[in-house]
C-alpha positions as CSV (number, residue, x, y, z in Angstrom):
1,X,0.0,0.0,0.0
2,X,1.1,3.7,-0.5
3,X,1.8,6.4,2.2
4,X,-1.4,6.9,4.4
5,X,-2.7,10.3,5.3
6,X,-1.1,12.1,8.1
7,X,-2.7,10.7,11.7
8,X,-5.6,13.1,12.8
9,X,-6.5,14.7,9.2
10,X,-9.8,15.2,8.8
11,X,-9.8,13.1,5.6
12,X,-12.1,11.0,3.6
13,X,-11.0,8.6,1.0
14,X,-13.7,8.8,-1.8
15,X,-12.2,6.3,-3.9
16,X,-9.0,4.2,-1.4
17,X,-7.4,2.4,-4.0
18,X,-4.1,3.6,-4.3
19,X,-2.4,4.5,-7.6
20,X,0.5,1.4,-8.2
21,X,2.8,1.3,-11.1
22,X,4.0,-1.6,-12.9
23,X,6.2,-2.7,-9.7
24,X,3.2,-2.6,-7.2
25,X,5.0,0.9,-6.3
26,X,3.0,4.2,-5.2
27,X,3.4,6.1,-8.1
28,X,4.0,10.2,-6.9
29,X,4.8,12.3,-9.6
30,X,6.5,15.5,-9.8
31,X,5.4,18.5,-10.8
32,X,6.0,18.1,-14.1
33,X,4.2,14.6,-14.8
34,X,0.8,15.1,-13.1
35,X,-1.9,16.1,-15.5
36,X,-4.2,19.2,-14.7
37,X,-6.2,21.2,-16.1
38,X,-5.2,24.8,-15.5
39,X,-2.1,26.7,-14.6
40,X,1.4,25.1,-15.9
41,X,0.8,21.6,-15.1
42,X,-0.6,20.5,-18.5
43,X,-4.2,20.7,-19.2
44,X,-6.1,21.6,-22.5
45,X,-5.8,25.3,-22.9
46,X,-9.5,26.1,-23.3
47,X,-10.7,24.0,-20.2
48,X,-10.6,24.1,-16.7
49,X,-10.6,20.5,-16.3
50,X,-8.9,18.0,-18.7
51,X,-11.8,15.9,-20.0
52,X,-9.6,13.6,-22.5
53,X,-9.2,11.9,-18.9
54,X,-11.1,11.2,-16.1
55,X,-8.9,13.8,-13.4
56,X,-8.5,12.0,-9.7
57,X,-9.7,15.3,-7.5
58,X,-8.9,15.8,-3.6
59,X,-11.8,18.3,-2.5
60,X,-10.9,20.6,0.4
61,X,-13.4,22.7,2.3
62,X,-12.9,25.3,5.6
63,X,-16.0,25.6,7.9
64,X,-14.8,29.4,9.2
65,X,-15.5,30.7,12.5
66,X,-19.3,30.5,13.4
67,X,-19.6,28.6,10.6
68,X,-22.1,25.6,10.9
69,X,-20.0,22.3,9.7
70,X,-23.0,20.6,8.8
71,X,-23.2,23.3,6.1
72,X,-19.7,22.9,5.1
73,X,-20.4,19.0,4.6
74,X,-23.5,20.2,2.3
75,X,-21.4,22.3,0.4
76,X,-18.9,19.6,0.0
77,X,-21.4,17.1,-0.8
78,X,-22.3,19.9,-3.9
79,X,-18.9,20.5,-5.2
80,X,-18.7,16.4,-5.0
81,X,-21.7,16.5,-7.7
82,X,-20.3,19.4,-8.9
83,X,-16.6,17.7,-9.6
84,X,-18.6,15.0,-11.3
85,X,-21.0,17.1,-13.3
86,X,-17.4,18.5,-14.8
87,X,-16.3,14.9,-16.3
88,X,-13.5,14.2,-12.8
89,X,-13.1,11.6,-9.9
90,X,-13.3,12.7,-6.2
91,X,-10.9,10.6,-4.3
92,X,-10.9,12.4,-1.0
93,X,-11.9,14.9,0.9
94,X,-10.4,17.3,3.3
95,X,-12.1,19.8,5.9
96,X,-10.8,21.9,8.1
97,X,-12.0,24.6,10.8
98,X,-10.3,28.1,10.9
99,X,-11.1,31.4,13.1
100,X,-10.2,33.1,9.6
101,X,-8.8,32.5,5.9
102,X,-5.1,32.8,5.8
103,X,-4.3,35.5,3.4
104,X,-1.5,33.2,1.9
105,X,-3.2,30.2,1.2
106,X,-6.7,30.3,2.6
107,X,-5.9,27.1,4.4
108,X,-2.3,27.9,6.1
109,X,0.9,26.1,5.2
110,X,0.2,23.1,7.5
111,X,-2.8,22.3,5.5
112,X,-1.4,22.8,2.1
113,X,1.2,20.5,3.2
114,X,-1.0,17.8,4.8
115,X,-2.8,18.4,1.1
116,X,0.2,18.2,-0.8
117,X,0.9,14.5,1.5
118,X,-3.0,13.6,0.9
119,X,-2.5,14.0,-2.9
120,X,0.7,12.1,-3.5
121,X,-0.4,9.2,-1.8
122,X,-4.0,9.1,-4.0
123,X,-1.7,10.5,-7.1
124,X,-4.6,13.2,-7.3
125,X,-4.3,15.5,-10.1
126,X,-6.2,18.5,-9.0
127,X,-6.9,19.8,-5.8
128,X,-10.3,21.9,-5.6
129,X,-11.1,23.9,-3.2
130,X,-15.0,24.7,-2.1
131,X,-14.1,28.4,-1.1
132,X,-13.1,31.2,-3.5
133,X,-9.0,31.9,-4.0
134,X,-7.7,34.9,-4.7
135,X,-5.3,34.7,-7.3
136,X,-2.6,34.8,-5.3
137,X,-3.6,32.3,-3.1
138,X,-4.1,29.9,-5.8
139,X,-0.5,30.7,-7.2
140,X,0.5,29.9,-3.8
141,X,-0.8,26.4,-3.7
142,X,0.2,25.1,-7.0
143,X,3.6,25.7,-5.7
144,X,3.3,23.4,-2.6
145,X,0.7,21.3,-3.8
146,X,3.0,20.6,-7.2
147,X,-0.5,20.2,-9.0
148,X,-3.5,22.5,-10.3
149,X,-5.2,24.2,-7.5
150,X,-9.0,25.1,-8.3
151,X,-11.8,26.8,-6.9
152,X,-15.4,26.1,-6.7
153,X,-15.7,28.9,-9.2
154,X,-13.5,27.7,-11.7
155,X,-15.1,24.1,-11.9
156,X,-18.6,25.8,-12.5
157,X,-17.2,28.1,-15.4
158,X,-15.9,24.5,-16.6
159,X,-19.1,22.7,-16.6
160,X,-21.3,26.0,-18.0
161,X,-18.6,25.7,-21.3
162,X,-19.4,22.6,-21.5
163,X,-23.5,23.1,-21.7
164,X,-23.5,26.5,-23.4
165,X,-24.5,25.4,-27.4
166,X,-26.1,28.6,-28.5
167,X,-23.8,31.9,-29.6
168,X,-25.0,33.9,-27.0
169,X,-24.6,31.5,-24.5
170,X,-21.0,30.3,-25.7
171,X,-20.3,33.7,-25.7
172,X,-21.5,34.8,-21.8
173,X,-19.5,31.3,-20.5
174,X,-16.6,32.9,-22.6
175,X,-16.5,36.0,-21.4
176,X,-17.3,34.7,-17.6
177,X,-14.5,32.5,-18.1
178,X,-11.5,35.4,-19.2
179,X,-12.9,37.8,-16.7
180,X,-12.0,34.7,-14.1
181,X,-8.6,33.8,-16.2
182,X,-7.3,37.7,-16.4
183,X,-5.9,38.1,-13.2
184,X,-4.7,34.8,-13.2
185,X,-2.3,35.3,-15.6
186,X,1.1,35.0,-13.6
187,X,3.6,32.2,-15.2
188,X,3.9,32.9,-18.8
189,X,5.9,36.0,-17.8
190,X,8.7,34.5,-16.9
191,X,10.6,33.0,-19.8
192,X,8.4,34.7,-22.7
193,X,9.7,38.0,-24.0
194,X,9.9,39.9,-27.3
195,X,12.9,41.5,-28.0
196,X,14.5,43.4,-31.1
197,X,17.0,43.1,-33.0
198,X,20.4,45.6,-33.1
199,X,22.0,48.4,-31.5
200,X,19.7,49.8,-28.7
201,X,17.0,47.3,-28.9
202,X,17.8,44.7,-26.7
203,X,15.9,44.5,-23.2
204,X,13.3,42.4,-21.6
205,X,11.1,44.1,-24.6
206,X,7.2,43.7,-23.8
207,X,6.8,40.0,-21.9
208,X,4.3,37.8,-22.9
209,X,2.1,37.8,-19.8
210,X,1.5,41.7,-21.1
211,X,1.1,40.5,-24.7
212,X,-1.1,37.6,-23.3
213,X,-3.2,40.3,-21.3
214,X,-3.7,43.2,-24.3
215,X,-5.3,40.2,-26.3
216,X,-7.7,38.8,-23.7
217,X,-8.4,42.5,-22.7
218,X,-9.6,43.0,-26.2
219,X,-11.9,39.8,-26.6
220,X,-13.4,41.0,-23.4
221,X,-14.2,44.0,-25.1
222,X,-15.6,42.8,-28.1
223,X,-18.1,40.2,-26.1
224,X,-19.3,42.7,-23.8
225,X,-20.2,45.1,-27.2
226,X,-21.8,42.2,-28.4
227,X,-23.9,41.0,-25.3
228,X,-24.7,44.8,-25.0
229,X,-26.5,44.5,-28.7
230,X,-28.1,41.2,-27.7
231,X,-29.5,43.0,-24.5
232,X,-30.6,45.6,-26.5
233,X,-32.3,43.4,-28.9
234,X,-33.9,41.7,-26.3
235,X,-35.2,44.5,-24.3
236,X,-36.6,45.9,-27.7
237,X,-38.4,42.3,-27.9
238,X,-39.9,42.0,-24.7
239,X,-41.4,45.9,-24.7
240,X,-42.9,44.5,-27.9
241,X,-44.6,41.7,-26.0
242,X,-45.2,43.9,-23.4
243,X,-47.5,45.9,-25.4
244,X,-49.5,42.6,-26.0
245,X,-51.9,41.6,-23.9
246,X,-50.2,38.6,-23.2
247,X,-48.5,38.2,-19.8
248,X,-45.2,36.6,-18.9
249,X,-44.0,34.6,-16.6
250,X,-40.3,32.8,-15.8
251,X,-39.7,29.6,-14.1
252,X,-36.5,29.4,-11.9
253,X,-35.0,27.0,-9.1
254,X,-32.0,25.6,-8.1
255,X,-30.1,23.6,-10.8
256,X,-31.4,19.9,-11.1
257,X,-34.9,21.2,-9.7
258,X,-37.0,20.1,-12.6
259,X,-37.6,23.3,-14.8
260,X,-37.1,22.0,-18.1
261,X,-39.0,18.8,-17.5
262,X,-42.0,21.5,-16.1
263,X,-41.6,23.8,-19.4
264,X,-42.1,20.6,-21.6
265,X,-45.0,19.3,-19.4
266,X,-46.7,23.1,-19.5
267,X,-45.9,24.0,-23.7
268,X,-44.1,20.3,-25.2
269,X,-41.0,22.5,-26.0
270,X,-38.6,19.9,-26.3
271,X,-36.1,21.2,-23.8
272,X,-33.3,18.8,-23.3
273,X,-33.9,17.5,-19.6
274,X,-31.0,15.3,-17.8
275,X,-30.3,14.3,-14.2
276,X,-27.4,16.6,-13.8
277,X,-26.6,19.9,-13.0
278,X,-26.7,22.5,-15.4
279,X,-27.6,21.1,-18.3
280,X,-30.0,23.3,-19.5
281,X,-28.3,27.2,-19.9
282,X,-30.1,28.8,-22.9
283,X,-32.8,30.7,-21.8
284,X,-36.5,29.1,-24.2
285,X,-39.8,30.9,-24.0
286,X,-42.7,29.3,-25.3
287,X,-46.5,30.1,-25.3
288,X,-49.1,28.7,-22.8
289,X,-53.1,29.1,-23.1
290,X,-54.3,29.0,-19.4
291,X,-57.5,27.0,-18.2
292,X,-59.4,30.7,-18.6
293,X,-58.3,31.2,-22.0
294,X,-55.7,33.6,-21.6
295,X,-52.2,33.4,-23.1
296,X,-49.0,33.7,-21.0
297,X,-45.2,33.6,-22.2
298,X,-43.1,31.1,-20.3
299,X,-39.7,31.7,-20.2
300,X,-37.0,28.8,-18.5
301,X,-34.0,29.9,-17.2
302,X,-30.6,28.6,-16.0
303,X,-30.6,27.1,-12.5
304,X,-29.4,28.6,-9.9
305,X,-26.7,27.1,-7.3
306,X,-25.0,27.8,-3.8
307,X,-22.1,30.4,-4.3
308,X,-22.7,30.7,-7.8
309,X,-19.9,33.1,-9.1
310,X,-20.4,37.0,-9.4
311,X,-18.8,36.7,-12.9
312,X,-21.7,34.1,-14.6
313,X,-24.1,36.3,-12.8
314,X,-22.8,39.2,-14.6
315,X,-22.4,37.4,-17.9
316,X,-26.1,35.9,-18.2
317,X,-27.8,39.6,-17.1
318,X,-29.0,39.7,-20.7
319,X,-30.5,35.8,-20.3
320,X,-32.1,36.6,-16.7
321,X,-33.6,39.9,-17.9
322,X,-36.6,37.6,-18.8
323,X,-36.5,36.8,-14.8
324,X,-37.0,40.7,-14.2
325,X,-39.4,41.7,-16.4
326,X,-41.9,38.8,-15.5
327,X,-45.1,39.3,-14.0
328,X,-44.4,35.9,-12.6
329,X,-42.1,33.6,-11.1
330,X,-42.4,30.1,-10.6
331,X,-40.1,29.3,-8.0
332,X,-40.0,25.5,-8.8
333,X,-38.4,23.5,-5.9
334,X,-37.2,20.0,-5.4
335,X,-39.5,18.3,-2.5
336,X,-36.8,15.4,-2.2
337,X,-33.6,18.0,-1.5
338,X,-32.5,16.9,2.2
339,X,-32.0,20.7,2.6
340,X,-35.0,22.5,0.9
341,X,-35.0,25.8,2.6
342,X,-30.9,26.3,1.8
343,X,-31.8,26.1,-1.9
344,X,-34.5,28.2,-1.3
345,X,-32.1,30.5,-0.5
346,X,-29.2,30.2,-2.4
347,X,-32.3,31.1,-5.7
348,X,-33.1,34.1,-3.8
349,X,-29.9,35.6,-3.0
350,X,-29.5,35.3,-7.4
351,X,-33.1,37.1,-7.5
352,X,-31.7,40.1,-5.1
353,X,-28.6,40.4,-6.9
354,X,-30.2,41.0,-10.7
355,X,-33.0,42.9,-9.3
356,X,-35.9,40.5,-9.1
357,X,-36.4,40.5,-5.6
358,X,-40.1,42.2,-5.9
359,X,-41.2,40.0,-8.4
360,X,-44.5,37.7,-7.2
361,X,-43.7,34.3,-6.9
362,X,-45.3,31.4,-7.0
363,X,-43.7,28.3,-5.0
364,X,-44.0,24.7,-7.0
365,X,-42.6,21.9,-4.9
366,X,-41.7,19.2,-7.1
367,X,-40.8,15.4,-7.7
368,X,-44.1,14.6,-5.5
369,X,-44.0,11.3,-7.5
370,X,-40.5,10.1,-5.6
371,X,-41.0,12.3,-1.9
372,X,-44.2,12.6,-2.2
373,X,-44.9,13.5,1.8
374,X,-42.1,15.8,1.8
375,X,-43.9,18.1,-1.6
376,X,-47.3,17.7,0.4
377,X,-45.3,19.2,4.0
378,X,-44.1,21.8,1.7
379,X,-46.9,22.8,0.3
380,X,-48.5,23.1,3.8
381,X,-46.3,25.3,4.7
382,X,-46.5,28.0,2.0
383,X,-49.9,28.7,1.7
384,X,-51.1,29.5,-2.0
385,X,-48.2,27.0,-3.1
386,X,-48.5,23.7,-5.2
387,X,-46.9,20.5,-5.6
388,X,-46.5,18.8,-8.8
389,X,-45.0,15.9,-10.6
390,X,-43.5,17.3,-13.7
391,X,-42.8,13.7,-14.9
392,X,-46.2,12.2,-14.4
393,X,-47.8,15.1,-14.6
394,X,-49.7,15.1,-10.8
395,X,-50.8,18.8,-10.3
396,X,-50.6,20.3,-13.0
397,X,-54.1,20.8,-13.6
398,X,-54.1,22.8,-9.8
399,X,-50.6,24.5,-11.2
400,X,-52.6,26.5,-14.0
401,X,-55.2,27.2,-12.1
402,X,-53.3,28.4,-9.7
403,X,-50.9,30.4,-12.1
404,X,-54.0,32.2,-13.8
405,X,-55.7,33.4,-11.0
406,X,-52.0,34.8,-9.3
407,X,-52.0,36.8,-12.8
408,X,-55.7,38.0,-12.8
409,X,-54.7,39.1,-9.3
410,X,-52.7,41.6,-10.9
411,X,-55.0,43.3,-13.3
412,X,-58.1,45.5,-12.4
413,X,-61.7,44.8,-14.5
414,X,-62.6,48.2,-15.5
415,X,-65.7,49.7,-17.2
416,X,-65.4,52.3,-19.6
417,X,-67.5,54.8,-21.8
418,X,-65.2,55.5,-24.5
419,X,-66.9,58.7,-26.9
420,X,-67.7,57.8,-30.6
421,X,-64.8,60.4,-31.4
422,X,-62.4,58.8,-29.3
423,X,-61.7,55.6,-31.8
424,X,-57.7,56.1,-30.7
425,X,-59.0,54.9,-27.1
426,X,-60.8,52.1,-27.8
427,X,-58.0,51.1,-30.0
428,X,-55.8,51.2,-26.4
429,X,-58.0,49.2,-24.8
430,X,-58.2,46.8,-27.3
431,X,-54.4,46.8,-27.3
432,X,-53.2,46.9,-23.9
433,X,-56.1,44.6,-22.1
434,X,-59.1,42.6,-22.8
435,X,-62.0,43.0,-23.8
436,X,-64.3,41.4,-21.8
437,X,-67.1,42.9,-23.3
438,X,-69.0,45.7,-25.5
439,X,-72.2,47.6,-26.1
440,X,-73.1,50.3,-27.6
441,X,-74.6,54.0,-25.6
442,X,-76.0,57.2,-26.3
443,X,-72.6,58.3,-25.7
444,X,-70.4,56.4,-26.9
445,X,-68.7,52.7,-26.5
446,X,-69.3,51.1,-23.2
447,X,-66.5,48.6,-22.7
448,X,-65.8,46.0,-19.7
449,X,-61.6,45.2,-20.0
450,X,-59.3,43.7,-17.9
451,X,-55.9,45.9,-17.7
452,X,-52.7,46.7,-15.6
453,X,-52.4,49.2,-13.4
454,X,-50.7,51.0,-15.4
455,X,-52.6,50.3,-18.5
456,X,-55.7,51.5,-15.9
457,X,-54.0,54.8,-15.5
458,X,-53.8,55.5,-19.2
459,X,-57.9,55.0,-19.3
460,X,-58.6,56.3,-16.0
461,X,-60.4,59.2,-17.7
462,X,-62.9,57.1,-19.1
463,X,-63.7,54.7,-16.4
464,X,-67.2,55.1,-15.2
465,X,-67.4,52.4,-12.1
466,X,-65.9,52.7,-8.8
467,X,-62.3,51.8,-8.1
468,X,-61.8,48.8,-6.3
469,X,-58.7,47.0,-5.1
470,X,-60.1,43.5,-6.2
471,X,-57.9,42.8,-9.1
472,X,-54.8,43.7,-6.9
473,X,-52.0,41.3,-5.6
474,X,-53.3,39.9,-1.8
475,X,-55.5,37.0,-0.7
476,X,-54.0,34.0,0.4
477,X,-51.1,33.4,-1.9
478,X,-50.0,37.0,-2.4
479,X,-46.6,37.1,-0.2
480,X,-45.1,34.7,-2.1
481,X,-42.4,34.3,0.3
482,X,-41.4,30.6,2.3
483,X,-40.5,31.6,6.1
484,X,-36.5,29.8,5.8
């Protein structure tokens, strides 16, 4: 057998068989020989994480002070997924408690030895770490752990490149992906200069870390001008549909939650749908008639995840502008997650960052097929919620219901008396609401619509009932909001 972990390390062998070469020998390589797939240590140069192998993977997680280590196991049992979703192996994993990151390392030199000990004896190719390095930090590491050092962050940028299939999608992963490489850019410097020829030319001459940084620097540049004319383009579309009287609503959740298998249930879109995270990142919007006849856009999104990195959120903003211009969210989540409420979270913390916080939404526990108490608990507890089974298709009928009376909540029925002269209003009416109704008066066109408020205030000059606040958000199911 090969070197065992040092005594007292918090370590758990995923995988325990040891890597032997031909003479029954632990095999540790140097620096040089072990495979990985960023930094210097070998790698293809457009991934994160070789795939034209299956990469051994040591995870390595910090529970900080007044952290909660059974949330620190959680997260590790996510990056484990994670790890796997990206094409890798975990072999072990390492956890430590610390009063604070060290500013070095994150985990101190001790623990980035012990690592470096932990990895030899599994021959682990990448180390990945569940918190966020600095650059620095993960320069730092790669030189005592002798392999590629990777963050949670880098190994979801890896798996998004691998999912992203249309041009705009491609093109947010890429962008997300050199905003992460940029500062990052450290070893090339060394040995790489350009220098000129003759008398009074000679010198370092511009390195190529700086040569390496002008050129990502400009393909940053040119995918952010072109995201910013896809985000025009689509705000430009959805004014257009807002203008319709058709309403709009977006269905989000944690990754793996069952959003594309509830848009093809709800429209038959033909989303691809697989039991693994992420694999659905290109935003589709498809048409629904509702139970009361009215039409509503549904839109799925990309699913959301614990700690999902700043620079994907920043880089899908043109995608997840569909989230903040619904009148609707269906917040679908899994009723068989051990830890419901934490991805409850983790989707709301995404919905406060791109503005979508005060968006109604509408909780949809599903899977009731496979925990089917658990969806019925949930339900309980959110009042105005459903459960479903987007595979067998339990509650959807209730779902629709449900989703058309949450958007007739929001409109106001209005009466109107609209003069004979007036054609341009009636015209608006028919426009921006529905007509529910029509006869003709002494004074002109008497008209019974349906409207938005601010569709409402447009007309208001014509209206010729009472205001009331019954079309109005409230009732039973208008907070929206799951106590966690």
């Amino acid at each position: 057998m090969g070197e065992q972990p040092p005594a007292g390390s918090d370590l758990e062998t995923v995988d325990g068989d040891d890597a032997l070469d031909g003479d029954g020998a632990l095999d540790v390589s140097g620096a040089s020989d072990h495979r990985g797939g960023f930094g210097e240590f070998g790698g293809e140069a457009t991934g994160l994480i070789d795939r034209t192998f299956r990469e051994r993977i040591v995870l390595a997680g910090v529970t900080l002070d007044r952290g909660d280590p059974e949330a620190t196991e959680a997260s590790m049992d996510e990056l484990a997924r994670l790890v796997d979703t990206a094409g890798a192996d975990p072999v072990a994993r390492v956890v430590q408690t610390r009063d604070a990151p060290d500013r070095a390392t994150y985990v101190g030199q001790g623990k980035a030895h012990e690592l470096r000990t932990v990895s030899d004896s599994l021959d682990a190719d990448t180390v990945v770490f569940d918190n966020e390095l600095t650059p620095a930090q993960q320069g730092n590491l790669e030189e005592i752990l002798k392999r590629t050092a990777l963050d949670r962050t880098a190994v979801i940028l890896d798996i998004f490149a691998q999912n992203a299939s249309s041009p705009e999608g491609r093109a947010q992963v890429e962008l997300a992906q050199l905003r992460y490489r940029l500062p990052r850019l450290r070893r090339s410097g060394r040995t790489f200069s350009q220098q000129g020829g003759g008398i009074g030319t000679r010198g370092p001459g511009e390195t190529q870390l700086e040569v390496d940084r002008r050129r990502l620097m400009r393909r940053v540049s040119r995918l952010e001008s072109d995201l910013a004319r896809i985000r025009k383009n689509r705000s430009t579309q959805s004014k257009a549909r807002r203008r319709t009287r058709n309403r709009s609503m977006a269905i989000v959740g944690y990754t793996n939650a069952g959003k594309s298998t509830l848009l093809n249930r709800l429209t038959d879109a033909g989303v691809l749908v697989e039991d693994r995270l992420f694999a659905t990142l290109d935003a589709t919007t498809r048409r629904l008639q509702l139970p009361g006849g009215e039409a509503v856009f549904v839109s799925d999104t990309v699913g959301f995840v614990r700690k999902l990195p700043h620079q994907l959120v920043e880089a899908f903003k043109s995608t997840l502008d569909v989230v903040v211009d619904a009148d609707l969210l269906v917040h679908v989540v899994d009723a068989s997650d051990p830890d419901p409420e934490g991805s409850i979270a983790a989707v709301r913390s995404v919905l406060d960052e791109i503005g979508a916080d005060l968006v109604p939404e509408l909780f949809v526990f599903n899977k009731a097929d496979t925990a089917p108490e658990a969806a019925r608990r949930l339900a309980e507890r959110e009042p105005g919620s459903v459960f479903v089974s987007a595979t067998t298709g339990e509650g959807i009928d209730d779902l629709l219901s449900t989703i058309g009376r949450r958007l007739r909540r929001q409109t106001i029925v209005a009466e109107l008396l609209v003069p004979y002269d007036r054609g341009d209003m009636l015209a608006m009416a028919h426009r921006e609401g529905e007509v529910l109704g029509t006869t003709d008066d002494e004074a002109g066109w008497r008209l019974v619509v349906r409207v938005d408020e601010g569709s409402a205030g447009r007309l208001a000059d014509f209206r010729v009932d009472e205001p009331s606040d019954e079309g109005s958000p409230g009732g039973d199911d208008a907070s929206g909001r799951l106590a966690t």
